[in-house]
C-alpha positions as CSV (number, residue, x, y, z in Angstrom):
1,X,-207.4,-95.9,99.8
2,X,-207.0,-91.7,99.6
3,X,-205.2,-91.4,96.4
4,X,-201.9,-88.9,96.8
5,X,-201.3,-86.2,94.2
6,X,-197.5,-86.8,92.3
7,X,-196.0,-84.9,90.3
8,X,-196.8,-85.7,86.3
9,X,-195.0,-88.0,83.6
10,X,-195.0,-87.2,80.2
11,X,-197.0,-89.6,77.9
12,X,-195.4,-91.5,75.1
13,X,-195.8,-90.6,71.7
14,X,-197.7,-93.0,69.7
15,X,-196.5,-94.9,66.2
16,X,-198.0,-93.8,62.7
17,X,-201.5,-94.3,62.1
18,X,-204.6,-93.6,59.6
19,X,-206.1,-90.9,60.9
20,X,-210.4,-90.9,60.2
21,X,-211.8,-87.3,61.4
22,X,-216.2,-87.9,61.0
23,X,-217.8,-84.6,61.1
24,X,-221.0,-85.8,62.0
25,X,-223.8,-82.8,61.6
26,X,-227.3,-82.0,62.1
27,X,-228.2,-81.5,58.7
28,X,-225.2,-83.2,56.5
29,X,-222.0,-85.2,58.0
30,X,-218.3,-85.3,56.5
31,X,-215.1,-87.5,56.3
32,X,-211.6,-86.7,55.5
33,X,-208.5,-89.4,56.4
34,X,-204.7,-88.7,56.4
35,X,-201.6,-90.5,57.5
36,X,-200.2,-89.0,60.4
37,X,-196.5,-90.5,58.7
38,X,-197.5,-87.7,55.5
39,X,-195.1,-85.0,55.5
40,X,-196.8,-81.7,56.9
41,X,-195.7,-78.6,55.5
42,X,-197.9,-75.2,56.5
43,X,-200.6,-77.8,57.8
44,X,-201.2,-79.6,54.1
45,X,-200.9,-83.0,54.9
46,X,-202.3,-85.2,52.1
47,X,-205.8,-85.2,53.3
48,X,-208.8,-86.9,51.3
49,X,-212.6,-86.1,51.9
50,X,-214.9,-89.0,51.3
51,X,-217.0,-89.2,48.4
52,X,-218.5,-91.1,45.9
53,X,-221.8,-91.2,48.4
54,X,-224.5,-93.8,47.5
55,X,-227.0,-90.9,45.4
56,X,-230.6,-91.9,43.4
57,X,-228.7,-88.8,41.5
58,X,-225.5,-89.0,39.8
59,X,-224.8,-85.1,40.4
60,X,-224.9,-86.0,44.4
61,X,-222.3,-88.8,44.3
62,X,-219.0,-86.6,44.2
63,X,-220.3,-83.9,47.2
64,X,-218.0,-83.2,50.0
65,X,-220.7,-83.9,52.6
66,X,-223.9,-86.2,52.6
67,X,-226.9,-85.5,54.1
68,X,-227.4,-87.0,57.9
69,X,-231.0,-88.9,57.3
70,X,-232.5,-92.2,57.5
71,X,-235.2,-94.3,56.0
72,X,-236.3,-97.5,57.7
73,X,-238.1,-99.6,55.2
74,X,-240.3,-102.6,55.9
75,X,-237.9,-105.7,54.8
76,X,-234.9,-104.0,57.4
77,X,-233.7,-102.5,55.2
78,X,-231.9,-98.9,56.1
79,X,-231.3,-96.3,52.9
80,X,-229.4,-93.3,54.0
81,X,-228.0,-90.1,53.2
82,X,-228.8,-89.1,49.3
83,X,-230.2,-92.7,48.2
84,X,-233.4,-92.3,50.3
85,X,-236.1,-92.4,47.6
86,X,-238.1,-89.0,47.1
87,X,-241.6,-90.3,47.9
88,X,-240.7,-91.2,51.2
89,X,-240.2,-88.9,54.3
90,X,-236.5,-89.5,56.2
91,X,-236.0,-89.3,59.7
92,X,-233.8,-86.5,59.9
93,X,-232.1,-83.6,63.1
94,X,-231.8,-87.1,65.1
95,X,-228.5,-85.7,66.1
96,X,-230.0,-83.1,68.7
97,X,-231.9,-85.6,70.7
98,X,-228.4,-86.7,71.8
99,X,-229.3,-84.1,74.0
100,X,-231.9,-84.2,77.2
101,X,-234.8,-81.9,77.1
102,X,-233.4,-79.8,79.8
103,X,-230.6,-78.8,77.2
104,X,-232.7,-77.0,75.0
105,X,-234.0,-73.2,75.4
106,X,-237.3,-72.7,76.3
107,X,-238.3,-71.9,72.6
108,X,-237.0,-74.9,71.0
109,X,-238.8,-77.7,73.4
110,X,-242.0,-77.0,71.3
111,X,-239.7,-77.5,67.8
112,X,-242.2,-79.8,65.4
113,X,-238.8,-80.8,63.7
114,X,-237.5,-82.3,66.6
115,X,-241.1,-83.5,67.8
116,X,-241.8,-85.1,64.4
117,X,-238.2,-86.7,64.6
118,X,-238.8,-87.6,68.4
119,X,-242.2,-89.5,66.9
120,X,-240.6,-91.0,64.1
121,X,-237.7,-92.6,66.5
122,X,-240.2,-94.0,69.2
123,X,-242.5,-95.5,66.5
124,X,-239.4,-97.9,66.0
125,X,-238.9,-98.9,68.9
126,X,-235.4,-97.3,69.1
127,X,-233.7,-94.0,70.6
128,X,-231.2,-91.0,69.4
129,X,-228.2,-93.1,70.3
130,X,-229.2,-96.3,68.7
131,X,-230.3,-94.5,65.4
132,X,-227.3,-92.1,65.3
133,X,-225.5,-95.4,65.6
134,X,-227.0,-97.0,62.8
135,X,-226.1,-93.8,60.5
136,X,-222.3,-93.9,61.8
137,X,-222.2,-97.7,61.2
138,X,-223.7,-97.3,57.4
139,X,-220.7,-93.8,56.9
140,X,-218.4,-95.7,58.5
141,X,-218.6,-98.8,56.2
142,X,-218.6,-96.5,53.3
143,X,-215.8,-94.8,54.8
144,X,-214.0,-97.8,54.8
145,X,-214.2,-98.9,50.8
146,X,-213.2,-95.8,49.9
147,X,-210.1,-95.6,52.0
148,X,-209.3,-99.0,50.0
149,X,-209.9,-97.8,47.2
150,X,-207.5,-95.0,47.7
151,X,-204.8,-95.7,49.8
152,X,-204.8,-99.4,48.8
153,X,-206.4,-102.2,51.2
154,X,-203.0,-103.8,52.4
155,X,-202.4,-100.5,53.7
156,X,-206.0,-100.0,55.4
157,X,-206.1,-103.4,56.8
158,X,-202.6,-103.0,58.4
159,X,-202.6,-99.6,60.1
160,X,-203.9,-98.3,63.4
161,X,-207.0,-96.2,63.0
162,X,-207.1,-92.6,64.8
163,X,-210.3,-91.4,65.0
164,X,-211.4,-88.3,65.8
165,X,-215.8,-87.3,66.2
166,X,-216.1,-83.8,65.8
167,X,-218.9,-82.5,68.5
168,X,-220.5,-78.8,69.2
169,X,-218.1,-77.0,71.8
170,X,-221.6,-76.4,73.7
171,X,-222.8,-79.8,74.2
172,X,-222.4,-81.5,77.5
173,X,-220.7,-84.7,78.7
174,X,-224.2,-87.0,78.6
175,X,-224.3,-85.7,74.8
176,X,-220.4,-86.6,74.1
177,X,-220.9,-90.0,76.0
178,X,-224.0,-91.0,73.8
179,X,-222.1,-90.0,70.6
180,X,-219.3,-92.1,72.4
181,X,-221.9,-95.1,72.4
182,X,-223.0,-94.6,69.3
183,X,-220.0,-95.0,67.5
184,X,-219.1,-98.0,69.4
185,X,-222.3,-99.6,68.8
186,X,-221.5,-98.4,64.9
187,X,-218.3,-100.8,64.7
188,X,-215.8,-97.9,64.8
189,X,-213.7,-99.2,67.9
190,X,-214.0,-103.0,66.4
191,X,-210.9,-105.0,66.6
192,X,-208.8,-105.0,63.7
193,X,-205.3,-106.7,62.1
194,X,-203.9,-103.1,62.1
195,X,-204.1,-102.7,66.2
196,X,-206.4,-101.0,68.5
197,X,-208.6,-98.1,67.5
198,X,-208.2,-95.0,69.0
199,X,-211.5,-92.4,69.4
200,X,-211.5,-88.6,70.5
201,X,-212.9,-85.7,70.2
202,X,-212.4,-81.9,69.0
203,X,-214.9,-79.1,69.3
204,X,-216.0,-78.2,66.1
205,X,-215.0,-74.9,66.0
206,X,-211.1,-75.4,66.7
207,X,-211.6,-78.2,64.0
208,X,-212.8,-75.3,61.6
209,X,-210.1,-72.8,63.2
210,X,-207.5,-75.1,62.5
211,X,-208.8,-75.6,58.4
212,X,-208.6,-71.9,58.2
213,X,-205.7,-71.1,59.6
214,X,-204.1,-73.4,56.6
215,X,-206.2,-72.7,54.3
216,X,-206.8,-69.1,54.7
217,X,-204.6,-67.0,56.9
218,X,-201.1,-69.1,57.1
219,X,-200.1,-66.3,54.2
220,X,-202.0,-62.8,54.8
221,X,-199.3,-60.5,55.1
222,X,-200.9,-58.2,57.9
223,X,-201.6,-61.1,60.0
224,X,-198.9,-60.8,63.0
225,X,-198.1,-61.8,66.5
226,X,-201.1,-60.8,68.8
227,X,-203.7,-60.3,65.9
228,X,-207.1,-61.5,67.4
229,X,-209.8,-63.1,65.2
230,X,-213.0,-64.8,66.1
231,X,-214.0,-67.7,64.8
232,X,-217.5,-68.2,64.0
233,X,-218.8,-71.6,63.3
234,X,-222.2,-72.0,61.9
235,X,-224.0,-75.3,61.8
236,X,-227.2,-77.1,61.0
237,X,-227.7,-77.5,65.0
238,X,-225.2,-75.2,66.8
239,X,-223.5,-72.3,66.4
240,X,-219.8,-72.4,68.0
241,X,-217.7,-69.1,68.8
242,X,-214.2,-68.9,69.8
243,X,-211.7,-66.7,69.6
244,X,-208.2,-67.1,69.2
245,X,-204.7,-64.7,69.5
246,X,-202.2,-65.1,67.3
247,X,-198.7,-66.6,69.3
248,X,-196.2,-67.0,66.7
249,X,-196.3,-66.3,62.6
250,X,-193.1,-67.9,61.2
251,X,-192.3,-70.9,60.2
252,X,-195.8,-71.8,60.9
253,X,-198.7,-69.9,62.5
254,X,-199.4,-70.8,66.2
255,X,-202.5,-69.7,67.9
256,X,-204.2,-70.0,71.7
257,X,-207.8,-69.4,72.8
258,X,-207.7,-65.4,74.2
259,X,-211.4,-66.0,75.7
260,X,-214.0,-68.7,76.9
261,X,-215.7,-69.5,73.5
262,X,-219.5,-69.7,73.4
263,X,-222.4,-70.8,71.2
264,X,-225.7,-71.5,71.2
265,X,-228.9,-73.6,69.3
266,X,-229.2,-71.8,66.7
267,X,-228.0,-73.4,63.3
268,X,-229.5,-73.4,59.8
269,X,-232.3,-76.2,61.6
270,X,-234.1,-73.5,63.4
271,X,-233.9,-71.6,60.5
272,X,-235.8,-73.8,58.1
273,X,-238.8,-74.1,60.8
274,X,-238.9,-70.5,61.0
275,X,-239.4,-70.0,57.3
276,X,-241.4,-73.6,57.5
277,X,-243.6,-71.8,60.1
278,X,-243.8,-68.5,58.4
279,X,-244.5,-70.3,55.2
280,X,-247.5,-72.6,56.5
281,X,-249.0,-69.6,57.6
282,X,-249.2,-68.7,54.0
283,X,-250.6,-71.9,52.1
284,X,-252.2,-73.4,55.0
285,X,-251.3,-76.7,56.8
286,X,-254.6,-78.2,55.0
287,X,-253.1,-77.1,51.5
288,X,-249.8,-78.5,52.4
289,X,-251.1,-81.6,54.0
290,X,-252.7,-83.0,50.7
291,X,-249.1,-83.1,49.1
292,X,-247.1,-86.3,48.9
293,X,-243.8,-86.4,50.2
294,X,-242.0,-86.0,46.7
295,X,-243.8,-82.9,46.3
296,X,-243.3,-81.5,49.8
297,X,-239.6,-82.2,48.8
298,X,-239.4,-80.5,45.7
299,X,-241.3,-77.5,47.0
300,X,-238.5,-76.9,49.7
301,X,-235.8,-78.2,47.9
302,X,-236.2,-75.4,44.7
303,X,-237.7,-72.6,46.4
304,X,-236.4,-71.8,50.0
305,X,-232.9,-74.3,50.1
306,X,-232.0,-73.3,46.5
307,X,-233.2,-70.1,45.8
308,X,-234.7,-68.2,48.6
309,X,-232.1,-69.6,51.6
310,X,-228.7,-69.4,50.2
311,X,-229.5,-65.7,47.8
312,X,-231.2,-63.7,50.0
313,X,-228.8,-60.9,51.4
314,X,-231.5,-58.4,53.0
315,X,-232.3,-57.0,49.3
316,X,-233.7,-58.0,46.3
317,X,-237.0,-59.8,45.9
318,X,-240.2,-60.5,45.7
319,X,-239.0,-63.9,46.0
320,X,-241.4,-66.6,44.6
321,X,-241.9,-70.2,45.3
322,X,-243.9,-73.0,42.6
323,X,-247.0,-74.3,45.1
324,X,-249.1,-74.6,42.0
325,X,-249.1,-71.5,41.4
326,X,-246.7,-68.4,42.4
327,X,-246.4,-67.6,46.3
328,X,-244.5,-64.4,47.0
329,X,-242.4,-62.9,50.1
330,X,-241.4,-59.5,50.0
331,X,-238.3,-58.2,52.3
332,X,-239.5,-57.1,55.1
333,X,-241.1,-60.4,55.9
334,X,-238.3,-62.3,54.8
335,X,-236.0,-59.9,57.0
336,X,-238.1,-61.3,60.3
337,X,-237.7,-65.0,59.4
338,X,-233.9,-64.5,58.6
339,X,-233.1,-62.2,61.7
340,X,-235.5,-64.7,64.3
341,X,-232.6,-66.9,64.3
342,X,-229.7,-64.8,62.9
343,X,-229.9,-62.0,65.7
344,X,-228.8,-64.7,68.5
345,X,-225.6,-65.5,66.0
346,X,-225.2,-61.6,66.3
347,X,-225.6,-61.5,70.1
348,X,-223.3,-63.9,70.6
349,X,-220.0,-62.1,67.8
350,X,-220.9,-59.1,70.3
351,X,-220.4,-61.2,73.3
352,X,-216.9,-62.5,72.1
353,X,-216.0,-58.8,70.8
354,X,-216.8,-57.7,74.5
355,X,-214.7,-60.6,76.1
356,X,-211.6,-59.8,73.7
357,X,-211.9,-55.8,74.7
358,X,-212.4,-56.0,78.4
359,X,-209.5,-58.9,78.7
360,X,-207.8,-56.5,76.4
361,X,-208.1,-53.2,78.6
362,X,-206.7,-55.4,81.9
363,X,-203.8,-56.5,80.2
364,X,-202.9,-54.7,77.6
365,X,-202.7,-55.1,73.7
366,X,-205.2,-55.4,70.8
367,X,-208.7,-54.5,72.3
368,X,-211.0,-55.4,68.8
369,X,-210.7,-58.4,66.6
370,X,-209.5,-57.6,63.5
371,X,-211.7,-60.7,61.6
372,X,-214.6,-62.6,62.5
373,X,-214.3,-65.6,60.0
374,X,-217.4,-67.4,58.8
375,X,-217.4,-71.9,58.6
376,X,-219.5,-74.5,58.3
377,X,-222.5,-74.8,55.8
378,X,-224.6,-72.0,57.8
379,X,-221.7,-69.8,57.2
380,X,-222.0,-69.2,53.9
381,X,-225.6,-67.7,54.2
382,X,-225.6,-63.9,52.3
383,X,-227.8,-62.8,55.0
384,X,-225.5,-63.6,57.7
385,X,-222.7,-62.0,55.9
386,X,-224.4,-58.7,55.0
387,X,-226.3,-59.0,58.7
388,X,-223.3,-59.6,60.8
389,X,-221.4,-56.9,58.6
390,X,-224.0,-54.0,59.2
391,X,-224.1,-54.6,63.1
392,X,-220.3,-55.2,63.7
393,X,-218.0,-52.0,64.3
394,X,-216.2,-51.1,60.8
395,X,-212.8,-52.0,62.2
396,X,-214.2,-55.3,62.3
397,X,-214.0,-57.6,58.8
398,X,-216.4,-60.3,58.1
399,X,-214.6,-62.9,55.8
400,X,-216.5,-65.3,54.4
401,X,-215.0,-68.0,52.7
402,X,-216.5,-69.3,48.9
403,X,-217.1,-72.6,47.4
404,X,-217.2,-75.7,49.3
405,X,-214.1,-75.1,52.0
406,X,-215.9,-73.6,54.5
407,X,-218.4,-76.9,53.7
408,X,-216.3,-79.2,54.6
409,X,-213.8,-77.1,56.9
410,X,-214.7,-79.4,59.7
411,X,-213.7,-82.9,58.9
412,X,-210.7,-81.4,57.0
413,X,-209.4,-79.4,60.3
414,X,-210.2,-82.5,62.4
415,X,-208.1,-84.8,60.5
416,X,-205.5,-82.2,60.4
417,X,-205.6,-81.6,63.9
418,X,-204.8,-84.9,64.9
419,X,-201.9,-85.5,62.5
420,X,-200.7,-81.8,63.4
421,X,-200.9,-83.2,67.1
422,X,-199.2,-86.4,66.7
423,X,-195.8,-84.6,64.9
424,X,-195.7,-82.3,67.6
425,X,-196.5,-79.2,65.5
426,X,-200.5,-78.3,66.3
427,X,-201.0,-75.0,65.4
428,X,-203.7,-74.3,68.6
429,X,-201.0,-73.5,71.9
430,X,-203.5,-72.9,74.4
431,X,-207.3,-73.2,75.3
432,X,-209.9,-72.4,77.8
433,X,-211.2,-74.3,80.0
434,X,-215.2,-73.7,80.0
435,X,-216.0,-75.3,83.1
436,X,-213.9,-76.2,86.4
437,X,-213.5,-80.3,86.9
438,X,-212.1,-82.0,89.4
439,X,-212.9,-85.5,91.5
440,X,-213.3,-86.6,95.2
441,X,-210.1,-87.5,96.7
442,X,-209.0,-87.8,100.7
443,X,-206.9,-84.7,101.3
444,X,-203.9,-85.0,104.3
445,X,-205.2,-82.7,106.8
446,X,-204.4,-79.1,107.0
447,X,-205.5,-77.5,110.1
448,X,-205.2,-74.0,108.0
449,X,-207.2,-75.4,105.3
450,X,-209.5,-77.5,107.0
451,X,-212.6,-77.1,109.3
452,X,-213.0,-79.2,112.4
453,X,-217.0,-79.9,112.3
454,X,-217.2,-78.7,108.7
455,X,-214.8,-81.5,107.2
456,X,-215.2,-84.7,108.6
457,X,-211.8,-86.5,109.9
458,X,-210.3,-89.5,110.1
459,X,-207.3,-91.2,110.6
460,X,-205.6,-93.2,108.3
461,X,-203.6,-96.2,109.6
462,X,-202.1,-97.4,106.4
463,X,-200.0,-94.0,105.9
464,X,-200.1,-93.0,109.5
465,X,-202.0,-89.7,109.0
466,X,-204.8,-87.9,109.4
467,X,-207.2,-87.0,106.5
468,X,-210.2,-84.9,105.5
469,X,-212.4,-86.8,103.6
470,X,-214.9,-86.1,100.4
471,X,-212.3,-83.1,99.2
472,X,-212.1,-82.5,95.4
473,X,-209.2,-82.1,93.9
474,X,-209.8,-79.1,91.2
475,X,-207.6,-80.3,88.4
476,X,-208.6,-77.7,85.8
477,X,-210.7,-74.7,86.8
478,X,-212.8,-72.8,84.2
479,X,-210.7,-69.8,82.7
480,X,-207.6,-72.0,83.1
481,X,-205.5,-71.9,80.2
482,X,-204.9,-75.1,79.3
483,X,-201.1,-75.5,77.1
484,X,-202.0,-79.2,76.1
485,X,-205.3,-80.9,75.0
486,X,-203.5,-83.8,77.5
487,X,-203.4,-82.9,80.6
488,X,-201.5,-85.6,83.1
489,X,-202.1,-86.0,86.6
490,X,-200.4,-88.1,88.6
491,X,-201.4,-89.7,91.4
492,X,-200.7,-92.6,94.7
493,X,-203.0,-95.4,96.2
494,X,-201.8,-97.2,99.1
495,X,-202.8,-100.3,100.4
496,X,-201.9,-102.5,103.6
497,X,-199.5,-104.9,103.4
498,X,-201.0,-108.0,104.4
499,X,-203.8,-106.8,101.2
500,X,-203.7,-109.2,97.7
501,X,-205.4,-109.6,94.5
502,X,-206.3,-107.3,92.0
503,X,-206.7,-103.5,92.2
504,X,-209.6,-101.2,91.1
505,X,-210.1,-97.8,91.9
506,X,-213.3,-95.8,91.5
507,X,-213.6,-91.9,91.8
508,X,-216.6,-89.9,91.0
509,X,-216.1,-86.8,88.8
510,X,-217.7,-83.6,89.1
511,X,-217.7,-80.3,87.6
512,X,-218.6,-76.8,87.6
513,X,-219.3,-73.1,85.7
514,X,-217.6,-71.7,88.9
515,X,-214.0,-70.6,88.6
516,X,-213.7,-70.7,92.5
517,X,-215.4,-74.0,93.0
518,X,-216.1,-75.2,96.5
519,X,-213.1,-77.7,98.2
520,X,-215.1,-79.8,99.9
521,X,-218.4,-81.9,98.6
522,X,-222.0,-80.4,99.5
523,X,-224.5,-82.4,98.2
524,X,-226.7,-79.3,98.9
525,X,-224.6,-76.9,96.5
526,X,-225.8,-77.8,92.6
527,X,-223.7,-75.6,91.2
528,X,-221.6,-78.5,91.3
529,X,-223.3,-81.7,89.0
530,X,-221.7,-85.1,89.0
531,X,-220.6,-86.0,85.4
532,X,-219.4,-89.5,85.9
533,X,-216.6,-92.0,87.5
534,X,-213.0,-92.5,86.5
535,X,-212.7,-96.6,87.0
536,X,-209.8,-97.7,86.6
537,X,-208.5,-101.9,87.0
538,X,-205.0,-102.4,87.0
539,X,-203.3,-104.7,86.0
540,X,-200.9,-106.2,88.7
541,X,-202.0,-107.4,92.1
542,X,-201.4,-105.7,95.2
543,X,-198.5,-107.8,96.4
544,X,-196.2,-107.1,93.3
545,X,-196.5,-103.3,94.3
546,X,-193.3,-101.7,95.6
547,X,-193.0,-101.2,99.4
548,X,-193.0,-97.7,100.8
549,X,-192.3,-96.5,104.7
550,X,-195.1,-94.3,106.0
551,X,-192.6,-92.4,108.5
552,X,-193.7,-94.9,111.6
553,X,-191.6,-97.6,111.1
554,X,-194.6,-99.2,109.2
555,X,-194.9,-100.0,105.3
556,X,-197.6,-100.3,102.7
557,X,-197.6,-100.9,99.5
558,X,-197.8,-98.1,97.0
559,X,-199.8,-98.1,93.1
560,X,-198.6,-94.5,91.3
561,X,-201.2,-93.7,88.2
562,X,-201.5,-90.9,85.6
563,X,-204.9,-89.4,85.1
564,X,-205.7,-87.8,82.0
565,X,-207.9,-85.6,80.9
566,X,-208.7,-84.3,77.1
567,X,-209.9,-80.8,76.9
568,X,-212.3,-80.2,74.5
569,X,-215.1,-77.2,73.8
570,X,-217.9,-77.9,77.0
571,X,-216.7,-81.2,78.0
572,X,-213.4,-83.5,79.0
573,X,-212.7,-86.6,78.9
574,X,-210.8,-88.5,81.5
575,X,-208.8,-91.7,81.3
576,X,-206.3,-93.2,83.7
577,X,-203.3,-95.1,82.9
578,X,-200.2,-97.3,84.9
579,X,-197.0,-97.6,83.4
580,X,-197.8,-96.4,79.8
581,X,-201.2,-98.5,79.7
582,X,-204.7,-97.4,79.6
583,X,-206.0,-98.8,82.8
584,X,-209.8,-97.3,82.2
């Protein structure tokens, strides 16, 4: 059953809904919620960010974010986020084991953190999924309360959700599809009185792009059509990097990607184990050792995330930490810590400046960005600022957003995003395809196209022509600007006549870095990796399919289909649909 390539049908636009972006992070996760019925002027829609967090403190309760942690105790129990006792020691940076091994550089397979959390998870018996799935499920149900208690729970218990998972741009499909599982597993797709749930996902940096934009640029006065500006996403895993051009300034700004975004592993994580390191080497891992875990805790929490982490520019010290005494870092030593991790950030703001500049010099306009703008909780680090500043040309600002925006920058642009989307308004035009996808389809044959030996042929009697078989149809190629985040494909099966029953259709998926990927499948070449099957079931049997003539006096019958596919960061999703209806 070759599937035939038609032209492509708009989709319909979907009713009002609650909209639920989860900025789930390596080091501390976020909520924010908004109607996508709320009027939207310049992008404020009437978002709220979650709060009122389960805390052993008061003080923690009304934070924009909460930290992304566990604690198993011994009756079942699960405490999470800030109500994990202090004496105990929280599983915590389970959200990077959503990756496989292979993912990680070279210098981060060794990472204690992630061994100590890789011990901690098989020791219960469980794996990254299933405990990232108990953490959505306990943020989820506190997600939920609060939306009652703020919107009302008539209203809550009545509406269609929207939710959108914000992910690193970076991470691959197997990453996406665990977080996918996870948040299934959580309760999040349940079935409710208000309808079916909706899930997607946005790249974390166009979710922060997208807060910005509103929240910081929509009314600079020298920003203007074809001003570039990076966007520079900082995490506690990942560090994201896109960069954007600006389309249109008035009434609203509109924006599209000007080059393939990058990032890397290199968050705020990897910078706590390289002061952890560099500070074990100091006190000793005997000295340490004999600590409890509430000690341990308040050692790190007063003298490197209060005082040493978030104040030291590059200047300054000797900085001094309380281990029973005082324990001192001068500059230089703190200058090696900071730059071990910061220095790949750097590397890869040069990368994006080099991108912008040589696109530029081909075709014309603005060569430099005028802005690289810092987000997410890493982002606010003096060092980085002062750092990034120092290496950057001068034409180049660093902005650096204060208080708790660029904190919580993610959820907020997610939500946003989605209710931006769904009135027709979003404020991102364009994007980049990272990676070429396509899947295997039976191609009619083209003797200019097709190699006789090379391509295997065969005839097919149902349409009355000859093919070429295990082709793949290269929907999106890396490079590809992409005008939509839906892209709709659609596409013909045909079946014989004398065929009943019900229909299903399976095609595998592939992809590649390649913007010239093979047309036929080598199962030699692994440049090109198998991500998965579309598999779609439709619903209407083969003998209630309109008739079609295949041009020899014979008929078949005839299923037409849209394929989708959601563009976002590293990955894409694909769904299929017949007549309006998701069909898998």
């Amino acid at each position: 059953m070759p599937p035939v390539r038609q032209n492509a049908k708009k989709a319909s636009k979907p009713r009002a809904a609650l909209v639920i972006a989860i900025d789930f992070g390596t080091t501390n996760s976020g909520v924010a919620c908004g109607l996508t019925s709320d009027r939207v002027r310049s992008g404020q829609a009437k978002l709220e960010v979650i709060r009122g967090w389960p805390a052993t403190r008061r003080s923690q309760r009304d934070l924009q974010k909460v930290p992304t942690r566990l604690h198993y105790g011994e009756d079942g129990q699960i405490s999470w986020g800030y109500d994990i006792p202090d004496d105990v020691k929280p599983l915590q940076w389970f959200k990077l084991l959503l990756l496989d091994k292979d993912d990680f550089p070279g210098y981060l397979r060794g990472s204690t953190h992630l061994q100590e959390a890789q011990d901690m998870i098989r020791q219960l018996g469980k794996d990254a999924t299933t405990v990232t799935a108990d953490y959505l499920r306990l943020l989820w149900q506190h997600t939920l309360e609060s939306l009652k208690k703020i919107r009302g729970k008539g209203l809550v218990e009545s509406t269609p959700f929207h939710v959108v998972l914000t992910v690193p741009a970076v991470w691959p499909e197997i990453a996406r599809n665990r977080m996918r599982k996870a948040a299934e597993d959580a309760g999040i797709l349940d079935r409710r009185l208000g309808g079916v749930t909706s899930l997607k996902f946005i790249s974390e940096p166009e979710a922060a792009a997208i807060s910005i934009l509103y929240s910081e640029l929509d009314d600079r006065p020298d920003l203007k059509t074809g001003t570039k500006f990076i966007v520079c996403d900082c995490g506690g895993g990942t560090v994201d990097i896109i960069s954007y051009e600006v389309v249109k300034v008035k009434p609203e700004v509109k924006v599209k990607e000007c080059t393939v975004g990058t990032g890397g592993l290199c968050g705020a994580t990897f910078l706590d184990q390289a002061f952890f390191n560099h500070f074990l080497g100091i006190v000793g891992r005997l000295t340490w050792d004999k600590y409890d875990a509430r000690r341990q805790k308040s050692i790190m929490n007063n003298g490197w995330e209060q005082l040493i982490k978030p104040g030291f520019d590059g200047t300054g010290g000797p900085w001094v930490m309380d281990v029973d005494g005082p324990v001192s870092f001068d500059n230089d030593e703190l200058n090696r810590v900071f730059k071990s991790v910061i220095d790949q950030i750097v590397h890869l703001v040069k990368d994006q400046v080099r991108d912008i500049s040589e696109k530029a010099t081909d075709a014309g306009g603005q060569a430099t960005p005028q802005f690289v703008i810092l987000a997410g909780g890493f982002g606010r680090c003096a060092f980085l600022y002062e750092y990034l500043q120092k290496e950057l040309d001068d034409e180049i600002e660093i902005l650096q957003p204060q208080g708790s925006r660029p904190w919580s920058a993610i959820c907020r642009g997610a939500a946003l995003s989605e209710i931006l989307q769904k009135s027709l308004v979003g404020p991102v035009l364009q994007r980049k395809a990272r990676q070429s996808y396509g899947w295997v389809v039976e191609a009619e044959w083209d003797p200019e196209k097709h190699i006789e030996g090379v391509d295997k042929k065969e005839f097919d009697a149902i349409r009355g022509e000859w093919i070429a078989l295990r082709q793949i149809d290269w929907v999106i190629h890396a490079g590809d600007d992409i005008s939509s985040n839906v892209v709709p494909l659609s596409y013909s099966l045909a079946f014989p006549m004398d065929q009943s029953g019900s229909v299903e259709y399976h095609s595998e998926v592939y992809k590649t870095q390649s913007p010239d990927p093979p047309r036929r499948l080598d199962p030699k070449d692994r440049s090109v990796q198998k991500v998965g099957e579309l598999r779609l079931e439709f619903p209407v049997p083969v003998e209630r399919l309109p008739i079609r003539n295949n041009g020899e006096d014979e008929t078949y019958r005839a299923l037409d289909y849209v394929a989708h596919g959601e563009v976002s960061g590293n990955s894409i999703d694909f769904r299929g649909s017949y007549k309006g209806q998701t069909v898998g």
